[in-house]
LOTINU-995653 format. One line per 10 residues: number of its first residue (from 1); their letters; for each residue x, y, z of C-alpha. Coordinates in nm, 3 decimals. Example, Ala and Ser with C-alpha at 12.3 -4.5 7.8 and 13.67 -1.06 7.14 Angstrom:
2
1	AS	1.230,-0.450,0.780 | 1.367,-0.106,0.714
***
This chain:
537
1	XXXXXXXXXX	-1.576,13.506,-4.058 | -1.533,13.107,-4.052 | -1.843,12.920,-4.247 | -1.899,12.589,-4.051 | -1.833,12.333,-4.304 | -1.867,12.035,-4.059 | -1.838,11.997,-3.633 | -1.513,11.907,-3.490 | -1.497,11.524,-3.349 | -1.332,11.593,-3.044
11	XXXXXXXXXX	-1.472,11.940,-2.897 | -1.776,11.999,-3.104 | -1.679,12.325,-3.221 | -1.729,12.458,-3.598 | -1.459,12.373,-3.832 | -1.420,12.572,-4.126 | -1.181,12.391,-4.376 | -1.296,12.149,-4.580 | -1.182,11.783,-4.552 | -1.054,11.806,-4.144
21	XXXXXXXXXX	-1.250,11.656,-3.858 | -1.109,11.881,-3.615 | -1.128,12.292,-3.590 | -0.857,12.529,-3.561 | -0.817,12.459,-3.191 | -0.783,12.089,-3.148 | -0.598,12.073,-3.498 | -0.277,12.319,-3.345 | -0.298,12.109,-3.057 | -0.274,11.777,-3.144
31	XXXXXXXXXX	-0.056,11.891,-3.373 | 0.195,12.003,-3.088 | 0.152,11.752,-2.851 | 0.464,11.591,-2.683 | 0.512,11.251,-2.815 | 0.427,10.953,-2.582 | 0.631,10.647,-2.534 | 0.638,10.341,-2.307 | 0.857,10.396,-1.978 | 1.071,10.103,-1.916
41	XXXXXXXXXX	1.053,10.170,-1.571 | 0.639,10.112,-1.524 | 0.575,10.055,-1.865 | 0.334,10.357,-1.863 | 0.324,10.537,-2.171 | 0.410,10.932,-2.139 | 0.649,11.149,-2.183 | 1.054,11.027,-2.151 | 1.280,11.246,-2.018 | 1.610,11.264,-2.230
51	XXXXXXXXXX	1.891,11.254,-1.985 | 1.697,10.941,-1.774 | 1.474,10.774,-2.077 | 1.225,10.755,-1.804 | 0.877,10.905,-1.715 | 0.899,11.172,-1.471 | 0.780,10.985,-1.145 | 1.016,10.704,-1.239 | 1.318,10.965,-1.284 | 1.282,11.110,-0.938
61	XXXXXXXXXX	1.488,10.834,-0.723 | 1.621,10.768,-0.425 | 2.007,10.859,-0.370 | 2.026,10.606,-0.129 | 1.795,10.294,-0.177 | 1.722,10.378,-0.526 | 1.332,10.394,-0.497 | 1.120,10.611,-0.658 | 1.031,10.968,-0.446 | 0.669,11.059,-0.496
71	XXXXXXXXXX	0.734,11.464,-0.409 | 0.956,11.688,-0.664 | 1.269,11.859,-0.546 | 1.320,11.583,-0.228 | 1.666,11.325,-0.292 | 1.599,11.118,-0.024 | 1.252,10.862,-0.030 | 1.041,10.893,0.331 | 1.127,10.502,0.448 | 1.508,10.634,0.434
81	XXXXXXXXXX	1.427,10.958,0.582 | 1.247,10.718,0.856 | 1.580,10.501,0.907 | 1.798,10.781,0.901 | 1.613,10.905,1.215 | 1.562,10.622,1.403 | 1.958,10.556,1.348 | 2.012,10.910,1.479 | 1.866,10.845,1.791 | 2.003,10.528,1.832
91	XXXXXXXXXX	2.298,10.475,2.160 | 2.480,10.197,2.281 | 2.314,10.051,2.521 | 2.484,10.030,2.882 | 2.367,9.660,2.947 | 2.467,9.484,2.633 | 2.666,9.729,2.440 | 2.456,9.740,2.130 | 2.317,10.044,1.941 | 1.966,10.104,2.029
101	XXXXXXXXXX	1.685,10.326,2.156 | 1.716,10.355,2.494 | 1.401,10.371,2.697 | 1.357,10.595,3.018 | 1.220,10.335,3.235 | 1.483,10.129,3.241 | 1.783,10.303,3.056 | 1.860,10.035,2.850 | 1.760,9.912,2.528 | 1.457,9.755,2.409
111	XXXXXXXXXX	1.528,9.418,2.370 | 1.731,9.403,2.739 | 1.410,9.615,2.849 | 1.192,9.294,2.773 | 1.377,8.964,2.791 | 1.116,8.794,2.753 | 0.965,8.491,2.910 | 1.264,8.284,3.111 | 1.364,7.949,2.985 | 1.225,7.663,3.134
121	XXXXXXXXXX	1.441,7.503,3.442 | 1.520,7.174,3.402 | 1.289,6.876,3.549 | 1.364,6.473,3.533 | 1.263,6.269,3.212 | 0.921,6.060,3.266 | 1.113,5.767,3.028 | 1.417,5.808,3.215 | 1.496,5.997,3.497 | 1.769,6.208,3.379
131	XXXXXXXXXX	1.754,6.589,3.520 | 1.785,6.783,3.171 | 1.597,7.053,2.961 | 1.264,6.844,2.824 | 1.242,6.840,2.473 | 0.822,6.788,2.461 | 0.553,6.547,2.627 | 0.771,6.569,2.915 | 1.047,6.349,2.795 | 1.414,6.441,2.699
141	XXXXXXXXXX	1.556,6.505,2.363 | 1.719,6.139,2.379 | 1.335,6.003,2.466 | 1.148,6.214,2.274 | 1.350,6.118,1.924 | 1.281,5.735,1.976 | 0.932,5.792,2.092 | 0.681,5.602,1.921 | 0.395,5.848,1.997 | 0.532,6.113,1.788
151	XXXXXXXXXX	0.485,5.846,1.459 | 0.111,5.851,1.558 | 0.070,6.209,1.610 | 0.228,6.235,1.282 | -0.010,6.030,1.095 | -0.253,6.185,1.260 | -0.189,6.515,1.182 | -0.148,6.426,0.839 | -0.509,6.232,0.831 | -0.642,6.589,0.969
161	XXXXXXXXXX	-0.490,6.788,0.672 | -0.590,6.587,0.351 | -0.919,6.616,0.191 | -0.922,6.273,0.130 | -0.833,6.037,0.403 | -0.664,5.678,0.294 | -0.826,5.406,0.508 | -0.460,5.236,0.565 | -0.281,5.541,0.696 | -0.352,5.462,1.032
171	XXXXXXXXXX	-0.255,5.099,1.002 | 0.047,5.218,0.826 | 0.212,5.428,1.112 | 0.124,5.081,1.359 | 0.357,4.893,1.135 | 0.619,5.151,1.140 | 0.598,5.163,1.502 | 0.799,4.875,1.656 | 1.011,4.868,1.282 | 1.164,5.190,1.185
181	XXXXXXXXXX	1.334,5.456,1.413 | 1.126,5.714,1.506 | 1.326,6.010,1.319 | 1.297,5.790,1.031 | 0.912,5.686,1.047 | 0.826,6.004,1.078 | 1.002,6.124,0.756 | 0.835,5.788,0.593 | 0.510,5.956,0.680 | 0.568,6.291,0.536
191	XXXXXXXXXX	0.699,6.116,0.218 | 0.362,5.939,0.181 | 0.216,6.256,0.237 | 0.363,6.444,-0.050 | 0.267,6.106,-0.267 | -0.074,6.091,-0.157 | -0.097,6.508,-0.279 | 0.111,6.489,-0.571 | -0.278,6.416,-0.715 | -0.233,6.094,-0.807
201	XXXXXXXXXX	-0.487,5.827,-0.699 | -0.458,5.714,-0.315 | -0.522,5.327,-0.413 | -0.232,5.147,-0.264 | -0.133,5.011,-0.547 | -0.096,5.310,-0.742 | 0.113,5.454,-0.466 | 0.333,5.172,-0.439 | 0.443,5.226,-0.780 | 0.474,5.591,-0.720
211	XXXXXXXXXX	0.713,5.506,-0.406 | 0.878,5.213,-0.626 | 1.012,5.485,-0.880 | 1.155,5.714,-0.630 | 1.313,5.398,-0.391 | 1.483,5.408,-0.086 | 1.314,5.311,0.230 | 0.995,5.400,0.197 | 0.976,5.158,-0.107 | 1.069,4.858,0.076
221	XXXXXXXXXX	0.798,4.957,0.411 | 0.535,5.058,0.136 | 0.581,4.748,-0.042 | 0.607,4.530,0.278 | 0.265,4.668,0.461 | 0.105,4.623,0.134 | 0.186,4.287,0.026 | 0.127,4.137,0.389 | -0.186,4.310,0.451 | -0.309,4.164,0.072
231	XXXXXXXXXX	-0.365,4.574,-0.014 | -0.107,4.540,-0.344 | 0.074,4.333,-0.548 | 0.491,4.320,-0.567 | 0.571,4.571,-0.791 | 0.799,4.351,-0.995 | 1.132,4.479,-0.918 | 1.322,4.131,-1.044 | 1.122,4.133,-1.376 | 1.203,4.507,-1.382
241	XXXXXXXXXX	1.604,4.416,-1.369 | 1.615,4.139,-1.546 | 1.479,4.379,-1.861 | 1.753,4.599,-1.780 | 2.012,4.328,-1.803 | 1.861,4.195,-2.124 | 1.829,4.553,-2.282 | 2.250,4.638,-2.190 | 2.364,4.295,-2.385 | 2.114,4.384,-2.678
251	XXXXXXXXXX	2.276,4.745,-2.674 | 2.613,4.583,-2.725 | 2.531,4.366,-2.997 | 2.618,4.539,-3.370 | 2.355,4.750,-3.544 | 2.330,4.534,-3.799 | 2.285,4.199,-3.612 | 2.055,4.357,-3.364 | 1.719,4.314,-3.462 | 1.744,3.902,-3.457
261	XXXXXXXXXX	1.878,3.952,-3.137 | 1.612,4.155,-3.006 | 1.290,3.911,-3.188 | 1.520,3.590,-3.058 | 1.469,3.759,-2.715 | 1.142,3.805,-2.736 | 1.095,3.506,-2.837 | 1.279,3.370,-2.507 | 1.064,3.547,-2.288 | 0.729,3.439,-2.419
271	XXXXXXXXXX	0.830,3.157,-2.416 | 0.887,3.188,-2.012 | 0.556,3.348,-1.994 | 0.422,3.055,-2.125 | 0.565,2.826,-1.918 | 0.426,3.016,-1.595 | 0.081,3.033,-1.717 | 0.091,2.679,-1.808 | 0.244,2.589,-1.451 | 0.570,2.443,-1.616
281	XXXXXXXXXX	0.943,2.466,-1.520 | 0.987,2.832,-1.690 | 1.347,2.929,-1.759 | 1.477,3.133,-1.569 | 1.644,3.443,-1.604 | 1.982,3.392,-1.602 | 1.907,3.103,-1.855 | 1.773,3.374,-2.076 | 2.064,3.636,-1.985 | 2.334,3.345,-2.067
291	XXXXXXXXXX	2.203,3.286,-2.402 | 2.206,3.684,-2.508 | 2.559,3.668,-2.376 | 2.692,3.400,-2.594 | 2.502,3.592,-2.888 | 2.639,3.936,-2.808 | 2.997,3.758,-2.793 | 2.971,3.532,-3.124 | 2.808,3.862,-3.278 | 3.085,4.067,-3.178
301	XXXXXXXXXX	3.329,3.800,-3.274 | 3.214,3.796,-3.669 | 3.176,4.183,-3.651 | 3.550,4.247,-3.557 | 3.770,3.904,-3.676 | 3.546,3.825,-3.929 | 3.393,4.145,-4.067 | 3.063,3.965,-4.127 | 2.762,4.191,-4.080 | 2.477,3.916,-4.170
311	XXXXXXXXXX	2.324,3.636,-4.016 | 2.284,3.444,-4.328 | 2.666,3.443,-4.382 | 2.784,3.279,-4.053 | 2.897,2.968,-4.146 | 2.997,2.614,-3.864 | 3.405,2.717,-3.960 | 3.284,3.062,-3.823 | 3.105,2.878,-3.521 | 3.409,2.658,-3.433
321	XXXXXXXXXX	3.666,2.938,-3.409 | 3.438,3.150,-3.200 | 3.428,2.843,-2.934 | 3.848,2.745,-3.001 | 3.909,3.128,-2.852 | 3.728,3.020,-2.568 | 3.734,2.660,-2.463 | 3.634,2.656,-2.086 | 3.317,2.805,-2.192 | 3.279,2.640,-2.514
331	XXXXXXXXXX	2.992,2.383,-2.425 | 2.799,2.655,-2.223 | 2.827,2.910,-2.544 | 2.741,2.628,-2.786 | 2.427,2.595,-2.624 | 2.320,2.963,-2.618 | 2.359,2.945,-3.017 | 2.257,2.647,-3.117 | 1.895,2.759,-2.932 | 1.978,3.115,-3.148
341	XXXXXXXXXX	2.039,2.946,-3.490 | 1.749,2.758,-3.461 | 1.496,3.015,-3.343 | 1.680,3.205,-3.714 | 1.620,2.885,-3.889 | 1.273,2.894,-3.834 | 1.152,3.249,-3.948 | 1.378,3.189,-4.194 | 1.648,3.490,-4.150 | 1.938,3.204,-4.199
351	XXXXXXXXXX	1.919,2.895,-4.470 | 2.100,2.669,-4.261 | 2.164,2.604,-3.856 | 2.564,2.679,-3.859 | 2.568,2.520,-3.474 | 2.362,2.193,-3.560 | 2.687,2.006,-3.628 | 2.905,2.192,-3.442 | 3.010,1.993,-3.097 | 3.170,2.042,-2.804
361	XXXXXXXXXX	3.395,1.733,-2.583 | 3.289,1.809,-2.207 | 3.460,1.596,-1.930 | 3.188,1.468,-1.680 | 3.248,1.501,-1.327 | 3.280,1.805,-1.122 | 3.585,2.046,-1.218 | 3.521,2.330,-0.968 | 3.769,2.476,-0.731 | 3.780,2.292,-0.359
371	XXXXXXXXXX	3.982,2.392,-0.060 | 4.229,2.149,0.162 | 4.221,2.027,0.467 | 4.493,2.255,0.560 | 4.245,2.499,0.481 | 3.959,2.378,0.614 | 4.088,2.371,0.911 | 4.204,2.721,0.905 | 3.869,2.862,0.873 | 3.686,2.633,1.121
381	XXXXXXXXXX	3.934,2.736,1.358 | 3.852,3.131,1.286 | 3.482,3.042,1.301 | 3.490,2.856,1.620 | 3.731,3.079,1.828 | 3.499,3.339,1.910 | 3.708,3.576,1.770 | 3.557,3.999,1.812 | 3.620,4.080,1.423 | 3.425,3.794,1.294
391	XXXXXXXXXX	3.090,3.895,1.245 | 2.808,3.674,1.378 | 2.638,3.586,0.994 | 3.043,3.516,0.859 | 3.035,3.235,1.144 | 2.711,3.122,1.062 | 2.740,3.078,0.683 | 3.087,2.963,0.712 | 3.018,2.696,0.938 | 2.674,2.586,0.749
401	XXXXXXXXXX	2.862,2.579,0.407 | 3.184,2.364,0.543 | 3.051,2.111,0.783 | 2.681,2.092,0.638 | 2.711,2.149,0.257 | 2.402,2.460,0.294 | 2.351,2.631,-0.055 | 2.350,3.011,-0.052 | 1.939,2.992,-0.104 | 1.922,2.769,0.202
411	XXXXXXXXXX	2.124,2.999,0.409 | 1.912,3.301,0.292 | 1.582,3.133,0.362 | 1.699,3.000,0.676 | 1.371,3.142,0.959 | 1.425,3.114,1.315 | 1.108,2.866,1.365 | 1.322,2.649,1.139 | 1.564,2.616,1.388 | 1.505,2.374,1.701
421	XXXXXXXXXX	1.688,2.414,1.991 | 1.569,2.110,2.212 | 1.650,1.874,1.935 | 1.970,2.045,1.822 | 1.871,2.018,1.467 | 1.777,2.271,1.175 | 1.533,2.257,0.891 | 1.675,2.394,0.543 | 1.495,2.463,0.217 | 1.499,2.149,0.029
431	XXXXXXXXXX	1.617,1.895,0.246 | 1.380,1.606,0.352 | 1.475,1.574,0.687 | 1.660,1.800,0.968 | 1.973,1.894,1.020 | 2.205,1.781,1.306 | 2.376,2.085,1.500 | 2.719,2.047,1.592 | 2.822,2.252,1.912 | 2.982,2.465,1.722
441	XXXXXXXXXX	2.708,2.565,1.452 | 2.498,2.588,1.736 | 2.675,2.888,1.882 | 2.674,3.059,1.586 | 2.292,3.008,1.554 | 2.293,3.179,1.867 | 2.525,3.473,1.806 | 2.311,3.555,1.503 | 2.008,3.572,1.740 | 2.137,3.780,2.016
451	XXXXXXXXXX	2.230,3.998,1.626 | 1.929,3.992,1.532 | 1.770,4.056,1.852 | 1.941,4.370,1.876 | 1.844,4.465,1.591 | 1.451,4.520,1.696 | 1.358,4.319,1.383 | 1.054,4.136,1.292 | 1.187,3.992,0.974 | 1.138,3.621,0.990
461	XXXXXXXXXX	1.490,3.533,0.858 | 1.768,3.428,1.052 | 1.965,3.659,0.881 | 1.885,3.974,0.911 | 2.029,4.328,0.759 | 2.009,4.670,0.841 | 1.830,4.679,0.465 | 1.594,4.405,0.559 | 1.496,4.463,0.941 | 1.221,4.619,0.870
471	XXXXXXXXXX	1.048,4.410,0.638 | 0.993,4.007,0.634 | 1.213,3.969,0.316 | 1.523,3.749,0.311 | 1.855,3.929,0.293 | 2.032,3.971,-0.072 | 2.183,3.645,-0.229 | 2.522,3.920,-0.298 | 2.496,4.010,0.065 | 2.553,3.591,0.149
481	XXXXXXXXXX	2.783,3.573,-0.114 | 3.034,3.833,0.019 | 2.970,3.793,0.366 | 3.269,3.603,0.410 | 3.516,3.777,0.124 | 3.773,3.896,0.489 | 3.795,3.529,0.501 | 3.894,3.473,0.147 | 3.615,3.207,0.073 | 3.306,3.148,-0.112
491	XXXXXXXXXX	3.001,2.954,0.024 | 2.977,2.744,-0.284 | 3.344,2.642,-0.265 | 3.325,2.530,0.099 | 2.964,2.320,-0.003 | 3.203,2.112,-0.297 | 3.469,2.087,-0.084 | 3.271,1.905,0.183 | 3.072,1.700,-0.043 | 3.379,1.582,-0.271
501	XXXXXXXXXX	3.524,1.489,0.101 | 3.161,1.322,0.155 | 3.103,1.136,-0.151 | 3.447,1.010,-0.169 | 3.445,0.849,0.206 | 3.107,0.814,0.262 | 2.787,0.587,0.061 | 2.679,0.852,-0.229 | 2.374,0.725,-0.209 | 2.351,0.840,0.169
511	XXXXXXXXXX	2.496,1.197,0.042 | 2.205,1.257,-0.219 | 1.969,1.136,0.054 | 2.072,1.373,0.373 | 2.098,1.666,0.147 | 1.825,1.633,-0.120 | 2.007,1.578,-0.451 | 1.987,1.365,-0.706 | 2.199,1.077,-0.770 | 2.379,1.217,-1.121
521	XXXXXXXXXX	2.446,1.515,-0.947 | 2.639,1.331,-0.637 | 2.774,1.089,-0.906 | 2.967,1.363,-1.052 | 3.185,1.429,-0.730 | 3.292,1.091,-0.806 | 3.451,1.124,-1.163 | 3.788,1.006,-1.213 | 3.825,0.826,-0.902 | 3.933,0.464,-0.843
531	XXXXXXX	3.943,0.310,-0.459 | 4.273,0.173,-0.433 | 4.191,-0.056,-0.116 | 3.912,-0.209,-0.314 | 4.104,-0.329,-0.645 | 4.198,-0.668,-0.633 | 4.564,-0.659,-0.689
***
């Protein structure tokens, strides 16, 4: 007979050795119990089988999908068993020939049994009248893509679905409206809609700069709308380049040199800030770029001929062989380091200013390139002609830099209310009074506005792009530049070649006066020149 020592902790019953917490019963069978693992098929733990490593329920699969069969002794899962039947009674259908189920009522298959609704027959465009299959709001696919109502409905439907409505939306989608293809506005307005969720705040300035780092087009209409309608500031995308161009010269500079490159740069642009709050000339930045150039070079110079990896052992000998290597550049270099060495002479990172006695001969007088009369004529004549591969702005900047001296900035700034038809005459930046048109000039002013015209632009400018039509900036100074590289010229060397031809037949007096420069810069067309008819021989 057992005595009952203590009660068993799972079943209750009396257990009769000393020391166990479980009787006879529960001991033997816990102590043959299968062992559990995890299944790595459901992660279930239980018991693996040993040719699968699987549970049971996850061992019993499909032969034909693979999926796991709920019943014991079946090889096939119900879905299959399903699509096995329903392929059984499938027959090619007599109408269209494919396999199918094929319905009493009609004998054929279910998807010739029900066609469906018929297409739509074809009616006449409200827009314009041609006899086609209408796209939507009863216009044609041609219509409906250059619609302007579908820009609204867009912005409207995007208004419906944020929480938080912007108040300029709808004023946005007006100004895209006569600007901006409808294909394209419409894609504009989606991308402001994924900007105004990204959960960012919907002030326009904040999404301005959102749209400024992703750029494309909906930069330039973001930042247009905003800055006309006084909702944001520019963005800054000039001061944001010029710091790129800085930061690639610093890069370039040695390791060593570097950091009195980068405080001297600093330096240079604080002291432009300085200037602009102070309402001052500032320098601008090219000034700044072209005196990081000449230190980059002279620092690479020392580094590699010289192997000199200090500041404070640059001496003038050093100075003067950087600007021998170099001597059609030599006064514009010297002047990039002296303003260096003596930024270093002051916080004291050299002893002495190697460039303060260093100097540089520069003949006066101008000592650009010029073109002939030859070859003036050549180009007036391919200007003038009318010809069909000369584009309308080639004529037009040609003709304004060879017969009236314009500068690239006046050409680029040129507006259409500058120009005046009735008194033949043109208004450019800079110059105190109007221009005279010749005939010729004239016709290009025309051209370019029949261009623009066709353009649907609103942009102010004369000149108008396919980059700037849709906003009231001018066109890029590079774009002016290279609009006439297929005629093999440069607007600045057609403006020297007609003032040297100018100055040197004309009153210089009368030059500086009709095109608004000074008299040292018109003096310098005259350098080296002596009037033979007026010596007294």
């Amino acid at each position: 007979m057992t005595v009952k020592i203590s009660q068993c902790v799972r079943c209750g019953r009396p257990v009769g050795i000393a020391g166990r917490e479980h009787c006879a019963r529960c001991h033997y069978a816990l102590a043959h119990r299968p062992a559990r693992n995890q299944c790595p098929g459901c992660g279930r733990p239980g018991k693996l089988d040993e040719v699968t490593g699987k549970c049971v329920l996850c061992s019993r699969t499909c032969v034909r999908c693979g999926g796991k069969i709920g019943r014991a002794g079946r090889e096939v899962c119900s879905l299959c068993l399903v699509k096995g039947r329903r392929a059984d009674a499938q027959q090619p259908c007599p109408r269209c020939g494919k396999p199918g189920r094929i319905r009493e009522a009609t004998g054929w298959c279910g998807h010739c049994s029900h066609p469906g609704r018929p297409p739509s027959p074809d009616a006449a465009c409200r827009a314009c009248g041609l006899v086609t299959h209408l796209e939507g709001d009863g216009l044609c696919f041609r219509c409906y893509t250059r619609s302007p109502h579908r820009i609204t409905v867009r912005a409207g439907n995007l208004a419906a679905r944020l929480s938080d409505q912007p108040p300029w939306l709808p004023g946005f989608a007006d100004y895209l409206v006569p600007r901006h293809n409808a294909t394209a506005a419409c894609q504009m307005i989606t991308d402001v809609g994924r900007l105004l969720r990204d959960g960012g705040p919907i002030h326009p300035q904040s999404v301005l700069e959102r749209a400024a780092a992703r750029g494309g087009p909906l930069r330039r209409a973001l930042e247009d709308f905003f800055t006309s309608h006084g909702l944001a500031l520019p963005p800054g995308h000039a001061e944001r380049l010029a710091a790129a161009r800085r930061q690639r010269r610093l890069d370039a500079i040695p390791a060593a040199l570097r950091p009195a490159a980068i405080a001297f740069s600093e330096h240079e642009l604080a002291g432009r800030h300085r200037a602009q709050h102070a309402g001052t000339r500032p320098p601008c930045h090219n000034t700044i770029e072209g005196h990081l150039t000449s230190v980059r070079d002279f620092a690479l110079f020392i580094t590699t001929s010289k192997g000199i990896v200090g500041w404070a052992t640059v001496s003038t000998g050093d100075v003067e062989a950087f600007l021998a290597g170099r001597p059609s550049m030599a006064a514009h270099l010297l002047a990039g380091l002296r303003r260096f060495f003596a930024f270093a002479t002051r916080r004291r990172m050299v002893l002495t200013d190697p460039a303060k006695t260093v100097t540089s001969a520069q003949p006066q007088g101008f000592r650009g390139p010029s073109l002939t009369r030859d070859q003036q004529r050549e180009l007036f004549r391919r200007w003038t002609s009318g010809r069909d591969d000369v584009h309308p702005h080639e004529a037009l900047t040609g003709l304004l830099a060879l017969v009236h001296g314009a500068t690239t900035q006046q050409i680029r700034y040129l507006t259409v209310a500058a120009v005046a038809p009735a008194a033949r005459a043109v208004s450019l930046r800079g110059r105190p009074q109007p221009t005279p048109l010749d005939p010729w000039t004239q016709a290009a002013i025309h051209a370019c506005l029949a261009h623009r015209q066709a353009l649907s632009s609103a942009n102010p400018h004369l000149i108008v792009t396919r980059q700037a039509k849709a906003t009231r900036a001018p066109s890029g100074d590079s774009y002016v530049k290279n609009v006439l590289a297929p005629a093999g010229a440069r607007p600045r060397i057609l403006r020297s070649s007609r003032i040297l031809a100018l100055v040197n037949t004309a009153d210089p007096k009368l030059v500086a006066a009709a095109y608004g420069m000074t008299y040292d810069a018109v003096t310098a067309y005259l350098a080296d020149r002596v009037d033979p008819t007026r010596l007294d021989l």
